[in-house]
N, C-alpha and C positions, 0 to 999 in steps of 0.2 A: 722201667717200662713193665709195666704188668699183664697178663696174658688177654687181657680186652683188647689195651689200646694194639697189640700186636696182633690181634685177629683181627681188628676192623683195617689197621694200615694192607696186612693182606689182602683183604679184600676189595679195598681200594684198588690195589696194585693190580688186580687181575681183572676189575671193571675196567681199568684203564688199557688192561690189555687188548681185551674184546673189543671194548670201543676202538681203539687204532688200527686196529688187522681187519675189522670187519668190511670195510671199504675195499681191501686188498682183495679177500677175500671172495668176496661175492663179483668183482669183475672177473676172477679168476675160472669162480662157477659158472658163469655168464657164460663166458668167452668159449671155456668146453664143452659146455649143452650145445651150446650152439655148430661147434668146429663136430662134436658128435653126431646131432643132428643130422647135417650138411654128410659127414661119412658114410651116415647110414643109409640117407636117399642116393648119392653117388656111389656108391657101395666102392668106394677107396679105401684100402685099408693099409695104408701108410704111417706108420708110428709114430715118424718125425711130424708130420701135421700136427697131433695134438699138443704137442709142448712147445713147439715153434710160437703159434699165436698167445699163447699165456702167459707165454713168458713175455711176450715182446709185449701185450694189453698190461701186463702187473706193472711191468716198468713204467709204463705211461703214467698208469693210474700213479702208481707212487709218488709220481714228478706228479701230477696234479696235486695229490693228497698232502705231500710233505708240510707246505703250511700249516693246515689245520694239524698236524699230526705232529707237527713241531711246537705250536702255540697250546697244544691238549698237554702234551709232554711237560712244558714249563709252567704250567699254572696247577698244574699237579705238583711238580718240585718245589714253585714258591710257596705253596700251598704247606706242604710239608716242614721245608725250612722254617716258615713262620710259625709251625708249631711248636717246633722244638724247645725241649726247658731249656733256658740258659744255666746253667751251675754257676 
């Protein structure tokens, strides 16, 4: 393996990373603007509020996401597999 194909597999690998966490991701951003928001017109300033909903949204989201993020995951690895040299 020569230092190309090993910089492009890289790079690969971290496309496919952003691609699967960015779903996560952005509900998680959501979810806090939002739960911030709401804190700051109620002017609550309770700590537990803000990790309680994000956490519990990430999960969801996750269980929604997992197929796609399952089916991203394997067609990336047969992808890979199918490259490889045989010796």
């Amino acid at each position: 393996m020569n230092s190309e194909i090993a910089l492009d597999l890289g790079r690969q690998v971290l496309f496919l990373i952003l691609k699967v966490s960015l779903p996560l991701l952005c509900v998680g951003l959501i979810v806090g603007v939002s739960v911030s928001i709401l804190q700051a017109v109620t002017q609550i300033q309770e700590m537990t509020l803000t990790f309680v909903p994000k956490i519990i949204a990430v999960i969801i989201a996750a269980i929604f996401f997992m197929p796609w993020i399952i089916s991203q995951m394997m067609t990336f690895t047969q992808r890979m597999l199918g490259e490889m040299p045989i010796p």
